[in-house]
N, C-alpha and C positions, 0 to 999 in steps of 0.2 A: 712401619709398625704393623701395618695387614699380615705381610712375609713372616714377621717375628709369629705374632697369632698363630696362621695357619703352620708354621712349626710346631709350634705346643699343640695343636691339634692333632698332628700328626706322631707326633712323641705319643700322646695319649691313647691314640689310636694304636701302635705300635706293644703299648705296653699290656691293650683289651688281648690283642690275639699272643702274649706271649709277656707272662707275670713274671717269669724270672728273668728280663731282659735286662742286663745291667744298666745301672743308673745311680748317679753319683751321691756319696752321700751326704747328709744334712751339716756337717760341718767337718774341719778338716779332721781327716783319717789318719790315725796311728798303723793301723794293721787293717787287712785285706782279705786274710782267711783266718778260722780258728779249728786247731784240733784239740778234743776236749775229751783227755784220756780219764776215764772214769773208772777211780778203783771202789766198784761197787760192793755194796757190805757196810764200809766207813772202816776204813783202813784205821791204826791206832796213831795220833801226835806223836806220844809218848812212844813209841818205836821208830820214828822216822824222820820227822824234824820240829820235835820240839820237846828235848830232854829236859828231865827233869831228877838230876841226882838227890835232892833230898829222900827221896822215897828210898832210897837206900837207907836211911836213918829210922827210916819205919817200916822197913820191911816186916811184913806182915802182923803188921800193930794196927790197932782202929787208929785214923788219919784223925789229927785236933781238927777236923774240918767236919759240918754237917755237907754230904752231899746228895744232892736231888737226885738220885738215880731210879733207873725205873723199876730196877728190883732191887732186893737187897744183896749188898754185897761184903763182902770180909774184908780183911787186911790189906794194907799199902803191896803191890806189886810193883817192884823195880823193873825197869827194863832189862830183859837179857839181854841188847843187842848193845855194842859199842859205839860211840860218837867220836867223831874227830871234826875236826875246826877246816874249812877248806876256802879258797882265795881270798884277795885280800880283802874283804870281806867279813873274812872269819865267819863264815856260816856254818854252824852245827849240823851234820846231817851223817844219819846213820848205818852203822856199814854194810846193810841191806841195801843199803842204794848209794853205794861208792860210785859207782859209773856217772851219777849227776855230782860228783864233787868236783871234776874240772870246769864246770859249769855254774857252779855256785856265782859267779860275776854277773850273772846274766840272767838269775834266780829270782822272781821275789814272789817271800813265804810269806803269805800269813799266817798267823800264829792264834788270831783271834775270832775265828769263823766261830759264829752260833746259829741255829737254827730251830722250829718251834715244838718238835717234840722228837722223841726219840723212837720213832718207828720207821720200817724201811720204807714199806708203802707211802706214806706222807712225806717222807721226808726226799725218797726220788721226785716227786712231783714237785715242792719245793724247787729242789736242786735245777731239775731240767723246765720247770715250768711255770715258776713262781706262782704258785699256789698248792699247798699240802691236798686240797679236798676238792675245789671244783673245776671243772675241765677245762685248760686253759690252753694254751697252744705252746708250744715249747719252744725254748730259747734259738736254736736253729732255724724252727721255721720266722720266728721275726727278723731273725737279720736276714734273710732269703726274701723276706716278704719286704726291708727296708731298703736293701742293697740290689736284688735281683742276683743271676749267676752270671759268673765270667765262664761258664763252659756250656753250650750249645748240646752236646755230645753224652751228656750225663748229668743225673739231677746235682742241686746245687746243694741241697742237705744228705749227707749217707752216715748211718750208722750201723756201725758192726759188733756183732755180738756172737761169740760162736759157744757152737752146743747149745741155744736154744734164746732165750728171751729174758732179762731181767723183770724181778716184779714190775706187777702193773704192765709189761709188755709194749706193746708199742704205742701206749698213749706216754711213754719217755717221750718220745718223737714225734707228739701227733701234732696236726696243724689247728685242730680242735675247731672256731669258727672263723678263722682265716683259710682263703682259697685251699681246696684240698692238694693245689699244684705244690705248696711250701712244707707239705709233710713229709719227713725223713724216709728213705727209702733204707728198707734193714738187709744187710746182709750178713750170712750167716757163716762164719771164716774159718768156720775148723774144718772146713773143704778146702783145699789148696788149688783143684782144676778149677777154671775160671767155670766151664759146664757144670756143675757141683755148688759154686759160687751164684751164682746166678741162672736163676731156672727160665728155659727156650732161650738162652743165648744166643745159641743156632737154629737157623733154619733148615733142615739138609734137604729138604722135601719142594723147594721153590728158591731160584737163583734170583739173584739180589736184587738183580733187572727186574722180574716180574714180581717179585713182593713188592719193590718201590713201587712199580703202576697199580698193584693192588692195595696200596695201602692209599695212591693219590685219590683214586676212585673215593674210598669210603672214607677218607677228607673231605671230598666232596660233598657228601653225603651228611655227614656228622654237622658240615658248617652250614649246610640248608636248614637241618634240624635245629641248629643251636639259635637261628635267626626265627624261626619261624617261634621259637619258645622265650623270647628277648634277651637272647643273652644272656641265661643263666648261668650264672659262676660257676657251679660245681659239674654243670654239664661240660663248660671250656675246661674246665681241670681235668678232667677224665679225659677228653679227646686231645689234649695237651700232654698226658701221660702216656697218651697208644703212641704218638711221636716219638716221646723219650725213649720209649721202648725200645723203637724201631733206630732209631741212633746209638743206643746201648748196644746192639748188636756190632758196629763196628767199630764202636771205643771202647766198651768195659775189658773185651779181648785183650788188648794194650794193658789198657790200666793197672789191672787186677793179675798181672800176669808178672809175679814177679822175677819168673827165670830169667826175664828178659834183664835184668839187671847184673851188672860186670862180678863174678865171683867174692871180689872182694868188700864189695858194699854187704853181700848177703853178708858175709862173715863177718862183717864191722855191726850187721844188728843182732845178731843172733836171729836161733830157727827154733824158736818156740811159735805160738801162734800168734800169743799178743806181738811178738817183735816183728811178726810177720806181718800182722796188722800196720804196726807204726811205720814201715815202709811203703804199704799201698798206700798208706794216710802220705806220706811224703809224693806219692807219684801221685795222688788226685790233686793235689797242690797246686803239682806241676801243671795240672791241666785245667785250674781255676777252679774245682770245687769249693765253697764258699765255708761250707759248716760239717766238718766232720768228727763225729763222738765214735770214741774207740772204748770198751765195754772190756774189762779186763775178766773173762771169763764168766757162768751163768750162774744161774742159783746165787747165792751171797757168798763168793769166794773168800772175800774181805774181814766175813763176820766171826771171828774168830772167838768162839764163849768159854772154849778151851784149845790148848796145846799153841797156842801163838805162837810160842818161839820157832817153831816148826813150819806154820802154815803162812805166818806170815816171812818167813825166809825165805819159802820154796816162790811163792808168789812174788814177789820182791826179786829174786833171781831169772822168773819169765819174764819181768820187765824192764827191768835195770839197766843193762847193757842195750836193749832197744831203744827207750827214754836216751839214755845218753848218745845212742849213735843220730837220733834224729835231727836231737840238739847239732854235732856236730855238722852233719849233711848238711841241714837248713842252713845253717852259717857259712858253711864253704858253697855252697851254692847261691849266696845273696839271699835267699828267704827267710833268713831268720826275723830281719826286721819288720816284713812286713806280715806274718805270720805268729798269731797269738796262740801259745800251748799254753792250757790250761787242766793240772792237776787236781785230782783229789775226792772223797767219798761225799757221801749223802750226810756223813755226822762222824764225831769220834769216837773216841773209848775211855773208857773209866781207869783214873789211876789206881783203883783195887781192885783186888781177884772176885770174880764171878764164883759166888755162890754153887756145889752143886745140886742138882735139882734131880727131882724124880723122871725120866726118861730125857733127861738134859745131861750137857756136860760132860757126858760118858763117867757122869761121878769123878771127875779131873777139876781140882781150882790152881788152872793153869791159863787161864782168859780172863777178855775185858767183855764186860757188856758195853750196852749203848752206850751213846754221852752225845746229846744235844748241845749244849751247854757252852761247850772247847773244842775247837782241833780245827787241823791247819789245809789249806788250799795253799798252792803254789801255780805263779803266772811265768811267764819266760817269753822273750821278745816281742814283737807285735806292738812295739811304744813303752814297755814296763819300764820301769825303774828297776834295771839289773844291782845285785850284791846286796837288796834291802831286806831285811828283816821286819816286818811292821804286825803290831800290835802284841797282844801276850796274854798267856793264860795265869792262872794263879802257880805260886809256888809249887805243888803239887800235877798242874796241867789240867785241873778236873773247868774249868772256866773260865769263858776270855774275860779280863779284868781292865783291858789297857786298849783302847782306839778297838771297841767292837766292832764289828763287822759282821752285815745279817746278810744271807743270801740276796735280796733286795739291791743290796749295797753292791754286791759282787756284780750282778746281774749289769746295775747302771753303769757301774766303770766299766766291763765288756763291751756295752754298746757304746760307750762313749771313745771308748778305745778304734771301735771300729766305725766312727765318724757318724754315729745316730745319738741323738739324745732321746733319755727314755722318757722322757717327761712328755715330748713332741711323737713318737714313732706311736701312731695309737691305730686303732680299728674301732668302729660304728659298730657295735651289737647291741642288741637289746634293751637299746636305748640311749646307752652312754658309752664316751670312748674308752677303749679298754687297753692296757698297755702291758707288758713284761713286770713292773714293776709294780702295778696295781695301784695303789695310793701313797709309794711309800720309795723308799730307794736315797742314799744319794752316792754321787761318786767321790772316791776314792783320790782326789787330784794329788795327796803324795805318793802315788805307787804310777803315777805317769808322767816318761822323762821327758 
């Protein structure tokens, strides 16, 4: 019984000098990693899976429906884009994103996501950090802070975003008052040289030998200081970061370097940026990274208030074929299962045309505005429940009506999926413990096989 003890002592002690040190989770695990492609803006339902041919019937008529939208908007907009029905399943999805219809088996849509207002600022901080307005620490860093990482060699949350930062910026990812060690490391992907990707990758000025001796010294250094101060958290997180660093220098080279992959893989994902993304997201996998969010270009690519059929084809074409080869790769390589992909925006869109407005619109009612209200996330392996369809919006699309589903909700089947319960994964701040889901959340047990 002493031996047992002084094991947990030493586990604990183990875990003071090194936060991401994996460790098992609170019950049994579905999935191991999650890559969390984010089509930011709020990509529309109503274009991609979750049709709605009546609005052909009212094309451009006031809808028999009051809806809550955040401005005023005109007539029923039909979708321009076509549906087809794909495995046996018969999943609706649209032929903007045909490349995930071999995949539909393995698919499961929600159909009934809501969320609490229709703005993008509030409603990314939602999305990635269940809470609209006050600082909370983002869904990445709690599974990193409940799981620990399986890679040594590279942080355990990375997120990409290239040409620049979606709003709100890097509190998407921040660790907020959990260890600063769990906060998302952002990289910037519309650089293809790993040098470009990550700034001082290289050393050229001091060979490897003599940085390691100079880096053990001011370990040294660092960990007198950090004792002589009790062990302050955020001081270990920083001297725990200058390591990462120093190990990044001979792994991210690998990782981030996708030439190194056989001809034919490049060409099974396509060479846009995002596809080029979903492939490093497949090789950090490989190498145990634990939470990686992939940022489908900057600014609100997504937010289409006019010319949709346009912008969301073009964007839907940088993804499509990437999404689908990832799907494939993780499956022919054994990872599919254990790896949770998770689609989808900050909100949807309005099944009528967007009003135009004075220095808006380009004076085009060719768009959707917001829509809190309705629109769809999509899960794919990692323990889902593949070929399901669950929940629904109204006849029209404007509102989930059928087994809602709040961000909260999403949030606790993720963690539950990856072997945490969110009720139990909490943090000591400011008095009381504070969790992902706040006071609210439940999970989702038919959408887990």
């Amino acid at each position: 019984m002493g031996m047992l003890g002084l094991a947990n002592l030493a586990k604990a002690d183990d875990l003071r000098h090194n936060p991401l040190l994996a460790r098992p989770p609170q019950m049994a695990a579905k999935a191991k990693y999650v890559i969390h492609i984010f089509a930011n803006g709020g990509a529309s339902q109503l274009d991609t899976f979750d049709p709605k041919p009546l609005l052909e019937k009212y094309a451009g008529q006031k809808l028999p429906k009051h809806l809550k939208t955040e401005r005023e908007t005109g007539g029923a907009f039909p979708s321009p884009f076509k549906f087809k029905k794909y495995g046996q399943c018969g999943m609706d999805i649209s032929e903007i994103f045909s490349h995930l219809g071999p995949h539909a088996d393995d698919m499961c849509v929600i159909r009934s996501m809501h969320t609490n207002v229709p703005n993008h600022e509030p409603s990314l901080m939602m999305m990635n950090c269940g809470d609209a307005i006050l600082s909370r620490p983002s869904m990445g860093s709690w599974i990193n802070y409940g799981l620990g990482s399986e890679c040594d060699n590279l942080p355990g949350f990375i997120a990409m975003c290239p040409g620049g930062m979606p709003i709100k910026g890097s509190a998407n990812w921040r660790s907020s008052f959990l260890p600063g060690i769990f906060q998302g490391t952002h990289i910037d992907t519309k650089h293809e040289s790993v040098e470009k990707l990550i700034a001082n990758i290289r050393n050229d000025r001091v060979k490897n030998i003599a940085q390691r001796a100079q880096l053990d010294l001011l370990q040294e250094f660092n960990h007198q200081h950090l004792l002589d101060r009790n062990d302050e958290s955020e001081l270990r997180s920083r001297i725990h970061n200058y390591e990462l660093a120093y190990k990044m220098q001979m792994e991210a080279t690998d990782a981030f370097d996708i030439s190194r992959e056989p001809l034919h893989i490049r060409e099974m994902y396509g060479s846009s940026v995002q596809c080029r993304q979903l492939l490093i997201a497949r090789r950090l996998i490989e190498r145990g990274v634990r939470f990686i969010q992939l940022y489908h270009g900057d600014g609100q690519p997504w937010d289409h208030h006019d010319e949709i059929e346009t912008g969301h084809r073009k964007l839907a074409q940088e993804s499509s074929q990437g999404i689908g080869a990832l799907l494939t790769d993780l499956k022919q390589r054994g990872l599919l299962d254990e790896t949770l992909i998770v689609w989808g925006g900050e909100f949807g869109r309005t099944p009528t045309v967007e009003l135009p407005k004075p220095g808006a619109n380009a004076g085009k009612a060719n768009g959707r505005d917001h829509n809190n209200h309705g629109f769809t996330v999509w899960m794919a392996g990692g323990g889902v429940k593949g070929g399901t369809i669950y929940g629904a919006t109204d006849e029209f699309g404007f509102e989930a009506i059928e087994n809602k589903v709040h961000i909260h909700d999403l949030h606790a089947t993720i963690l539950k999926l990856m072997g945490l319960d969110h009720e139990e994964l909490t943090f000591r701040y400011s008095g009381r413990d504070f969790r992902l889901t706040d006071i609210e959340g439940h999970v989702l047990n038919d959408l887990i096989a």
